[in-house]
C-alpha positions as CSV (number, residue, x, y, z in Angstrom):
1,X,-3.8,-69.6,-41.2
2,X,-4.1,-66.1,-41.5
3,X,-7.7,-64.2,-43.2
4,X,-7.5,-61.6,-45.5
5,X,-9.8,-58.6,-44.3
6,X,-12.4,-58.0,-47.1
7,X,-12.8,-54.4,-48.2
8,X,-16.1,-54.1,-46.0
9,X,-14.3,-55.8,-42.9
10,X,-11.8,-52.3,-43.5
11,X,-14.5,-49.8,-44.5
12,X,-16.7,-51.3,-40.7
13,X,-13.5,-51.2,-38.7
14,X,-11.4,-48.0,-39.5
15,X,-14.0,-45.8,-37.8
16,X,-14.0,-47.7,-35.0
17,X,-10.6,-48.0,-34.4
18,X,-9.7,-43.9,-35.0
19,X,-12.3,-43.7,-32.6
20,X,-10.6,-45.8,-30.1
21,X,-7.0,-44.1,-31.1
22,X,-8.7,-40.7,-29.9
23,X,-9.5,-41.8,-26.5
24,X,-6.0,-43.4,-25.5
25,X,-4.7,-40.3,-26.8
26,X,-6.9,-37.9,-25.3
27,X,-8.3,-36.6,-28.0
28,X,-12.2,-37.1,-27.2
29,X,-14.8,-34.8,-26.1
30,X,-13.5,-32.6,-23.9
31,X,-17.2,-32.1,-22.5
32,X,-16.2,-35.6,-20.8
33,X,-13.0,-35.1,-19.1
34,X,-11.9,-34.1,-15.6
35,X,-10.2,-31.1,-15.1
36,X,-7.2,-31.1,-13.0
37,X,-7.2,-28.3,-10.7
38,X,-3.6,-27.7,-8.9
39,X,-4.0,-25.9,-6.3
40,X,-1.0,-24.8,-3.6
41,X,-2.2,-22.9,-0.5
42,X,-0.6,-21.8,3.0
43,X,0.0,-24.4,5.5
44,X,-3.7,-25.1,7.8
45,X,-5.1,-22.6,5.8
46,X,-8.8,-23.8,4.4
47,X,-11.6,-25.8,6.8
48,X,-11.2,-29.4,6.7
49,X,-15.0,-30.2,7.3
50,X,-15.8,-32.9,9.8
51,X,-17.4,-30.4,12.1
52,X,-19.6,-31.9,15.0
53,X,-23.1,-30.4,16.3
54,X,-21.7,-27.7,19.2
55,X,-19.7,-26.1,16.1
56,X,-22.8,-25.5,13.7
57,X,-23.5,-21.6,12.9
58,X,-26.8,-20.3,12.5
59,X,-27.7,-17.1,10.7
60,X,-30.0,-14.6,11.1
61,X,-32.4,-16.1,8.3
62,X,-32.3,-19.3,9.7
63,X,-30.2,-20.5,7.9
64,X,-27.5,-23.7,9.6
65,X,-23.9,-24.0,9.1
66,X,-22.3,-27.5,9.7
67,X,-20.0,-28.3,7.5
68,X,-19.2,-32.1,7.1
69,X,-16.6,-32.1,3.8
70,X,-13.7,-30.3,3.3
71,X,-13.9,-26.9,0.9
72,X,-12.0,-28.4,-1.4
73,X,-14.6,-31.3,-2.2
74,X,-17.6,-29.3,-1.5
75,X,-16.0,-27.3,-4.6
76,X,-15.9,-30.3,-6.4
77,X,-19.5,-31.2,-5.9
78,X,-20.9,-27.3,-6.6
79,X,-18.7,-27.2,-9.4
80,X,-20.0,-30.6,-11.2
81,X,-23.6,-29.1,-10.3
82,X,-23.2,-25.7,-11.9
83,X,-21.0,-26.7,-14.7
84,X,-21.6,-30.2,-15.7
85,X,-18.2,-30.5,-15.9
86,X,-15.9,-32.8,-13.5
87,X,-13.2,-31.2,-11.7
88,X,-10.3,-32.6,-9.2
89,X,-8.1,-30.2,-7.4
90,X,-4.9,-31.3,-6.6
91,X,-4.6,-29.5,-3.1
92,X,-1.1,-28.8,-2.2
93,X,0.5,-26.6,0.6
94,X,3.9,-24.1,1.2
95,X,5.1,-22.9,4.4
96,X,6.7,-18.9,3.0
97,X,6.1,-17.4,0.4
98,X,10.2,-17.7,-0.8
99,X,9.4,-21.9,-0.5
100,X,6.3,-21.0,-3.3
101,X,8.8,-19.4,-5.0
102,X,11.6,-21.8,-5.1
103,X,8.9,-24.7,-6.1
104,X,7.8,-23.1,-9.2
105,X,11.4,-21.8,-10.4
106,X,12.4,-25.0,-9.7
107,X,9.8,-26.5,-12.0
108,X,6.8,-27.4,-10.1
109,X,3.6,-26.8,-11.6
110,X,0.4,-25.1,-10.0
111,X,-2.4,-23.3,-11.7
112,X,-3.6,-21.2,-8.5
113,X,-1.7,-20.3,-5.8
114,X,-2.3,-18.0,-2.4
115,X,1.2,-15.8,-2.1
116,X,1.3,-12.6,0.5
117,X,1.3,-9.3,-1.3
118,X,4.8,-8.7,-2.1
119,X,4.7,-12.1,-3.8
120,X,2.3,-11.2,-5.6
121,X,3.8,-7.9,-6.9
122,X,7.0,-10.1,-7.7
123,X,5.3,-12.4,-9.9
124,X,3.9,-9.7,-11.8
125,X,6.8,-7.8,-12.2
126,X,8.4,-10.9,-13.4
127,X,5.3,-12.0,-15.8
128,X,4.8,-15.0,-14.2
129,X,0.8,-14.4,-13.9
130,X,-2.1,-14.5,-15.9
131,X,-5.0,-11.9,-15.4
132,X,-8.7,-12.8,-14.4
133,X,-10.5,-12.5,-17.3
134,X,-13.0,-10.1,-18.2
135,X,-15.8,-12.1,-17.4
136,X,-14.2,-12.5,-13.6
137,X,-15.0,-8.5,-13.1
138,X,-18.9,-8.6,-13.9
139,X,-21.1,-8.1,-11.2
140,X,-24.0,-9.3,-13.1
141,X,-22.7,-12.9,-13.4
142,X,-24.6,-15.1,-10.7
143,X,-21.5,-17.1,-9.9
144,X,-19.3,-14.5,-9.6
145,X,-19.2,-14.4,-5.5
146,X,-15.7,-12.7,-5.0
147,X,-16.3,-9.1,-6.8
148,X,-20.1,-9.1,-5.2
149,X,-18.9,-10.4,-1.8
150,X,-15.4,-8.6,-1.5
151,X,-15.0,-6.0,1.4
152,X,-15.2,-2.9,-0.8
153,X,-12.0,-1.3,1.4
154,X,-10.3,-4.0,0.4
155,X,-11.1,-3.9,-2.8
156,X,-10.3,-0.3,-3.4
157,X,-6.3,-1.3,-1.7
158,X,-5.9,-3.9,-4.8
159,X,-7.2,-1.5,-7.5
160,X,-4.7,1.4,-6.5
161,X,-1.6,-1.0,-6.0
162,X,0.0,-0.5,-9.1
163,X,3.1,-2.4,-10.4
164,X,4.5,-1.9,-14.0
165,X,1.2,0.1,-14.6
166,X,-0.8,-2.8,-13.8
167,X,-3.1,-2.9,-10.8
168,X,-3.3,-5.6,-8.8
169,X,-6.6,-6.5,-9.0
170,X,-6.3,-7.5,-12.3
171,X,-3.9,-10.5,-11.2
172,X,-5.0,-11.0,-7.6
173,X,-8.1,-12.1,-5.7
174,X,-8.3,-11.5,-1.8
175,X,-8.3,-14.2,0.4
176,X,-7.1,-12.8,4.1
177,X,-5.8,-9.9,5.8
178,X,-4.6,-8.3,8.7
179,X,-2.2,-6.3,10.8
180,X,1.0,-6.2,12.3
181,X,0.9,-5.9,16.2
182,X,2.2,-6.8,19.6
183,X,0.6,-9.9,21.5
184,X,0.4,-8.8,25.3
185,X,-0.2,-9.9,28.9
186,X,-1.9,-7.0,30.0
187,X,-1.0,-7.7,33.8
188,X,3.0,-7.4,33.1
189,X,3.1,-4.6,30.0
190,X,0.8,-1.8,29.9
191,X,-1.1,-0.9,26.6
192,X,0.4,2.4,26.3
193,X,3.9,0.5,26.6
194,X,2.7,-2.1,23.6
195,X,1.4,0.2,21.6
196,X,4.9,1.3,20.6
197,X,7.0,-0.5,18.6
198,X,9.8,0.3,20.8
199,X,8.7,-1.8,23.2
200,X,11.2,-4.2,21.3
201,X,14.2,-2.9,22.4
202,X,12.5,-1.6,26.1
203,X,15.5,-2.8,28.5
204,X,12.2,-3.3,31.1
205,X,11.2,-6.4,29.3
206,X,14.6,-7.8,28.2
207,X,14.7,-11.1,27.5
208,X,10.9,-11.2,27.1
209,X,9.8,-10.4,24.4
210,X,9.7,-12.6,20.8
211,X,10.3,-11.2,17.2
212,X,9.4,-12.7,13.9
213,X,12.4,-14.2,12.6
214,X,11.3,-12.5,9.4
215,X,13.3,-9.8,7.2
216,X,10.0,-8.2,6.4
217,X,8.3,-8.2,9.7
218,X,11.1,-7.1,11.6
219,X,12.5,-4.4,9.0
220,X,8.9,-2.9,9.0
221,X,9.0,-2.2,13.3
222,X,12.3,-1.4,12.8
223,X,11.7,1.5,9.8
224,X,8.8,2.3,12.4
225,X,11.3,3.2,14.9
226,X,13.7,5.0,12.9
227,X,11.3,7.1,11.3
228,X,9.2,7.5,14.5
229,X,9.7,11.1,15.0
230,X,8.9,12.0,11.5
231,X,5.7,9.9,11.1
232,X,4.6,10.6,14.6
233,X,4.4,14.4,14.2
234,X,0.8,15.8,14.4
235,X,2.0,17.9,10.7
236,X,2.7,14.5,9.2
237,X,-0.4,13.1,10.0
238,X,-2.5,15.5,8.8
239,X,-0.9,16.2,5.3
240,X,-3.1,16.0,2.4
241,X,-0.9,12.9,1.3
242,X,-0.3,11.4,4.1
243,X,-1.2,8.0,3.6
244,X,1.6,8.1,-0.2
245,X,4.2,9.6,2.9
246,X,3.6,7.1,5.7
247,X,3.8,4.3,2.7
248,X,7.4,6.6,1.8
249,X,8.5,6.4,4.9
250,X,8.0,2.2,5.6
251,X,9.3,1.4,2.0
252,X,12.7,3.4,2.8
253,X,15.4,1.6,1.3
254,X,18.6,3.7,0.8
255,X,21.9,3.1,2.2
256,X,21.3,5.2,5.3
257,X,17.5,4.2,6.4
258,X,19.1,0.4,6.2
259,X,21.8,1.1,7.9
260,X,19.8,2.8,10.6
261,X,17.2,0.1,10.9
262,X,20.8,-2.2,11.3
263,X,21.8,-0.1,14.6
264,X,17.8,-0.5,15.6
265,X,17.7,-4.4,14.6
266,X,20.9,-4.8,16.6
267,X,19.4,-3.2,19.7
268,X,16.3,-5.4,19.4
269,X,18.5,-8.6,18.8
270,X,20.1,-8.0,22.4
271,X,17.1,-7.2,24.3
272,X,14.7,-9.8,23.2
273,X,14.4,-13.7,23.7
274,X,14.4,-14.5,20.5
275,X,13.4,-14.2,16.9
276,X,11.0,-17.1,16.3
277,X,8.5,-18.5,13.3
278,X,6.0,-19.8,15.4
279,X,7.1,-20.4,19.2
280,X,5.6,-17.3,19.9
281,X,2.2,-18.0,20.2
282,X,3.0,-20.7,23.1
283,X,5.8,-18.8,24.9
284,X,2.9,-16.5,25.4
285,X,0.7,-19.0,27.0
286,X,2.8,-20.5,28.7
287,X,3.7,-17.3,30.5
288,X,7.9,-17.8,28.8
289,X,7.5,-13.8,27.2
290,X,5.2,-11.4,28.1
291,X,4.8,-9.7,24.6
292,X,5.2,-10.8,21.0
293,X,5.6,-9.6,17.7
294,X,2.8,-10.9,15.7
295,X,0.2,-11.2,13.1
296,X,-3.0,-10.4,13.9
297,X,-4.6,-14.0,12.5
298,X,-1.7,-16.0,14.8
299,X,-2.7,-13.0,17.6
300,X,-6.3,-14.3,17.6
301,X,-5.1,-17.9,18.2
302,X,-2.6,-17.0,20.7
303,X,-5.5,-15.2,22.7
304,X,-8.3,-18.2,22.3
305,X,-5.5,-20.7,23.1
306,X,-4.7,-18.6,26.6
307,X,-7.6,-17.9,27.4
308,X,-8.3,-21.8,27.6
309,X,-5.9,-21.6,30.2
310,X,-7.7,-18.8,32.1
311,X,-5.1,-16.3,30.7
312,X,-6.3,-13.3,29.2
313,X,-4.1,-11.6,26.4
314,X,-4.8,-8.5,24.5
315,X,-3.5,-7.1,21.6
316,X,-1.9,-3.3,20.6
317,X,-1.1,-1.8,17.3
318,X,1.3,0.3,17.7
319,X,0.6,4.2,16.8
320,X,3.3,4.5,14.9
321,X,2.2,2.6,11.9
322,X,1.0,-1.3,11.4
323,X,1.6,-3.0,7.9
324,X,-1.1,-4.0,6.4
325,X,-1.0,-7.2,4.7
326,X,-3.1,-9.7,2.8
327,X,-2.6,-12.9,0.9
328,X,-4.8,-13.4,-2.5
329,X,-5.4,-16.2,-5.2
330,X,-3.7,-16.0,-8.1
331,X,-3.2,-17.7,-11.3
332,X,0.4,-19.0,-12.7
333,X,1.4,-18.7,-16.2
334,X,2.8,-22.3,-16.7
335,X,-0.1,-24.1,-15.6
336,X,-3.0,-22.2,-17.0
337,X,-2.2,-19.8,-19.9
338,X,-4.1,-21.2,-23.1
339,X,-6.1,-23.5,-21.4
340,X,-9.6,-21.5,-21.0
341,X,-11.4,-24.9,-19.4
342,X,-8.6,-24.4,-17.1
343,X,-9.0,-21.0,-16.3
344,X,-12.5,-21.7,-16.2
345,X,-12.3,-23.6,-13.6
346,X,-9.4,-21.8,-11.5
347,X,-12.1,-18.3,-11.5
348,X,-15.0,-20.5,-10.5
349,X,-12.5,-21.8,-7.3
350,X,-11.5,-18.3,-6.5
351,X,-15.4,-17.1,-6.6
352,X,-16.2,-20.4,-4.8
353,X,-14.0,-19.0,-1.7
354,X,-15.8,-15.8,-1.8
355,X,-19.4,-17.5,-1.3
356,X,-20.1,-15.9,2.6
357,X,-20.6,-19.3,3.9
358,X,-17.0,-20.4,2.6
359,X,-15.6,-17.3,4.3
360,X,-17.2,-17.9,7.5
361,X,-16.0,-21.5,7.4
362,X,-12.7,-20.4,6.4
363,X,-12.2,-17.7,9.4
364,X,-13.7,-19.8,12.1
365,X,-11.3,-22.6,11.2
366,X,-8.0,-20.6,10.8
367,X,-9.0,-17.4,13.2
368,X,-7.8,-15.1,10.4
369,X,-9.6,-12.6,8.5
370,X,-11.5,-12.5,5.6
371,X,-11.6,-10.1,2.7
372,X,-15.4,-11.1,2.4
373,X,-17.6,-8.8,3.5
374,X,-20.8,-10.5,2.4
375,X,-22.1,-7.8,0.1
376,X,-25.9,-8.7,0.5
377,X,-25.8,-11.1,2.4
378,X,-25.4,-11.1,6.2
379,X,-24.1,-13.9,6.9
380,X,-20.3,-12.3,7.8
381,X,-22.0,-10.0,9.9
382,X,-23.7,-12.7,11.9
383,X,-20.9,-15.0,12.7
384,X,-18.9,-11.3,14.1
385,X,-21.9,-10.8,16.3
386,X,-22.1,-15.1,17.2
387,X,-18.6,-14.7,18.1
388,X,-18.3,-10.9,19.5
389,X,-21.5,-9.8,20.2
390,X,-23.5,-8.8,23.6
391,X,-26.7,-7.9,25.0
392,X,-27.5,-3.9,24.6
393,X,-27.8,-5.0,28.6
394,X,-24.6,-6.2,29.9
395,X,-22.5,-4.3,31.9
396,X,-19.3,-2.5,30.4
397,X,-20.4,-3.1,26.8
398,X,-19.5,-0.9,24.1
399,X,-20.9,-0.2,20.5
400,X,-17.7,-0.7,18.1
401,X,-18.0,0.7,14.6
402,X,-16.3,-1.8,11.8
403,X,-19.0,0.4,8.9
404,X,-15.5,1.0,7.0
405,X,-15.3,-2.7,6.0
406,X,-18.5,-3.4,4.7
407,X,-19.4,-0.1,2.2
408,X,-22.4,1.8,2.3
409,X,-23.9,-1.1,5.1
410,X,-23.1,0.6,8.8
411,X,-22.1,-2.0,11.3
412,X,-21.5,-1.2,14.5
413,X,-21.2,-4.9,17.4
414,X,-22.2,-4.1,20.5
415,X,-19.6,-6.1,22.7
416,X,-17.7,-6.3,25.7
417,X,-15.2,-3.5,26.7
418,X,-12.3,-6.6,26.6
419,X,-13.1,-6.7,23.0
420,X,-11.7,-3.8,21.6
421,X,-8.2,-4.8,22.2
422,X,-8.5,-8.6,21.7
423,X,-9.8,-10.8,19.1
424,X,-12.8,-8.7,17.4
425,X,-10.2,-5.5,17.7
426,X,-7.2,-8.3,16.4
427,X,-9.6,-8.7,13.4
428,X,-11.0,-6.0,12.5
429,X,-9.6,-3.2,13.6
430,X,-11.1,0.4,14.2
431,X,-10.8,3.0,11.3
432,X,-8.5,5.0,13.0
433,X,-6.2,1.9,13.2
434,X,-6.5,1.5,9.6
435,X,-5.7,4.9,8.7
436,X,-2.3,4.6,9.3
437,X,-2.1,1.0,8.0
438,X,0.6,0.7,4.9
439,X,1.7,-1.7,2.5
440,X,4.8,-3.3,2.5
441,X,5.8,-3.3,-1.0
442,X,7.7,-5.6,-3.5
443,X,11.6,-4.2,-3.3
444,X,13.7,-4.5,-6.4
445,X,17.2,-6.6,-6.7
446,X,19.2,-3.8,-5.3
447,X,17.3,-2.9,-2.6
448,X,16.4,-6.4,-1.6
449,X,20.2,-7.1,-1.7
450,X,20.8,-4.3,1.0
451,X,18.5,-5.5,2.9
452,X,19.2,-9.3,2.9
453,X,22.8,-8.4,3.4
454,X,21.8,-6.3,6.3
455,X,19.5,-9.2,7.8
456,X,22.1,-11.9,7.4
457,X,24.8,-9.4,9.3
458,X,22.5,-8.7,12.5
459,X,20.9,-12.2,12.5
460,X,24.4,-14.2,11.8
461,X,27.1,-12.1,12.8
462,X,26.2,-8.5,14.2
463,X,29.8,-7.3,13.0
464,X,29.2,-3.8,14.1
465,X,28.4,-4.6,17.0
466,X,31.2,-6.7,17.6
467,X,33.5,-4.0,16.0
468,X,32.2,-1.5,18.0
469,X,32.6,-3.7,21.6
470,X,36.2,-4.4,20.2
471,X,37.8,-0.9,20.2
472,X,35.7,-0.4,23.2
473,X,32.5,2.2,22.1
């Protein structure tokens, strides 16, 4: 027997039951809800946590680091804290920036993601970003860690990269950077021999040496080469523009600086042992090569892993030129445009990152670089002298001057002699080092055809070279 509902039973239980209907569809305070974070970041990338008692830091004030959580759910907890607002980031990872790429043409969905610099110019030439907002930019914000904390030379690089007339800073946060250089055994290659990038192709190390098996790493030594007497010159190096000319020079992509580089890459391709991804940094320990092609981050790890081993390594930027790169956080169009809570909480991860502490934690567990200079604090400071630093007292120690990195603050380690070509010299290198530092730029479709052509041939097929062994040049 069914009941009739009585016009009060209706008039008690239709509130209650749009009230209900709102929550399975979402539709309730939004004050309440989690935010899902998506985050995709470069392969062993960000501290883990879970460090033991030998590993703690302490700073100048005091002051102990020993992280136990990962950064990721420390972010969580200071978020929830600050906020009062839940968030869960979805931590994902990508092994090159073309395999970022390929995921989110393909479909897949992140809301911040960590891409190199010329992936970073290509998604904002191709609109697929969304800009910090203005709020990001002011100093006067307590949270705002990354544009009080960032190194101010770095800084200055991402507000005079422009693309489309847009700088770069408006889409891109700093996260890491470094140099392009040669990992060396010292006791088989000399540093006046590695500090040329023609050391590649030096028939006195054939079939010891490793290259990155990388179009853009191995086009840039290459360029390096084929402009070497131009950019070498003691007239270009002291032009007023030099720095817009060496840039010139290392972007070149015409028919007849590719085709040059082709002859060069060719060369290279005989005399070495291979191009590799990431067998490098053991063939070097392992004694296999005696000199690599290789980032400075992966340099520092190759050096701390020999050294292990009672090997000591050292590392050369050549004088030609070094490419100065740098990954940074940036925010995707399909996953965060139009959702401010989301945006919200993508700047607050980005500033999270910045915090000195996070930087420290994220440089001692990946041996790269951070673009955190500390601003007021001290705390990056510290962990370079905890790592690099001597006694005024010890024999062969040297004051090395790194003021160029943090501003108006003058730094200057006093450290072993070793030092300024190993790890403290792999990380931060000296301002004359930087001075004829360039960035690789994004290439357009035409040029990035040429070049991919040209890669494919010397890699693959080396048909010039075959051509020219065949009629018998």
């Amino acid at each position: 027997m069914k009941k009739k509902w009585s016009n009060k039973m209706r008039v008690c239980f239709l509130p209650f039951l749009f009230v209900f209907l709102l929550g399975i569809c979402g539709c309730g305070d939004k004050e309440d809800e989690t935010i899902i974070l998506r985050v995709s970041n470069w392969e062993e990338y960000m501290d883990q946590g879970d460090w033991d008692e030998d590993s703690a830091i302490e700073f100048s004030d005091g002051t102990v680091l020993l992280a136990q959580n990962s950064l990721i759910e420390d972010f969580e907890d200071w978020f929830e804290e600050t906020y009062g607002r839940s968030v869960k980031v979805e931590y994902s990872t990508f092994g090159t920036n073309e395999e970022l790429y390929n995921q989110i043409t393909l479909g897949d969905v992140y809301d911040v993601v960590c891409p190199s610099e010329y992936m970073i110019m290509k998604m904002m030439k191709e609109e697929m970003l969304v800009p910090f907002s203005e709020d990001f930019h002011r100093k006067e914000l307590e949270n705002n860690f990354y544009v009080n904390n960032v190194s101010p030379y770095i800084a200055d690089i991402y507000a005079n990269l422009n693309i489309g007339g847009e700088t770069l800073d408006k889409y891109a946060a700093g996260y890491m950077w470094g140099t392009l250089g040669i990992v060396y055994n010292p006791e088989e290659v000399t540093e006046e021999e590695a500090s040329c990038w023609d050391i590649l192709r030096n028939e006195k190390f054939a079939k010891r040496i490793t290259v990155k098996d990388s179009v853009r790493d191995a086009y840039y030594s290459a360029v390096s080469i084929y402009y070497y007497d131009l950019i070498s010159t003691d007239a270009f190096k002291s032009s007023p523009d030099y720095k817009e000319q060496l840039t010139k020079a290392v972007n070149a992509t015409d028919k007849e600086t590719v085709d040059g580089v082709e002859e060069i890459l060719s060369d290279i391709k005989q005399n070495v042992y291979s191009f590799e991804t990431d067998s490098g940094k053991a063939d070097m320990v392992t004694g296999k090569v005696v000199a690599n092609q290789q980032w400075s981050g992966d340099a520092v790890y190759t050096m701390d892993q020999a050294e292990e081993d009672g090997i000591e390594l050292s590392y050369a930027i050549p004088r030609e030129s070094t490419n100065l790169w740098f990954d940074g956080w940036v925010m995707l169009r399909c996953g965060v445009e139009g959702d401010a809570d989301k945006q919200m909480a993508a700047e607050a991860f980005v500033n999270y990152m910045a915090k000195p502490e996070s930087a420290v934690r994220n440089m001692d567990y990946i041996g790269y670089t951070s673009v955190i200079s500390g601003g007021d604090s001290d705390y990056i400071i510290d962990y370079i002298n905890w790592n690099y630093g001597v006694e005024d007292e010890e024999e062969e120690s040297v004051d090395y001057d790194i003021s160029y990195f943090f501003g108006d603050k003058e730094v200057i380690v006093t450290t072993s002699l070793d030092q300024t070509t190993r790890q403290l010299y792999a990380q931060y290198p000296s301002q004359e080092v930087m001075n004829r530092s360039a960035v690789m730029e994004y290439f357009d479709k035409e040029s990035n055809e040429r070049i991919n052509r040209m890669w494919t041939n010397v890699r693959c097929f080396d048909i010039k070279r075959w051509f020219q062994k065949l009629i018998g040049e």
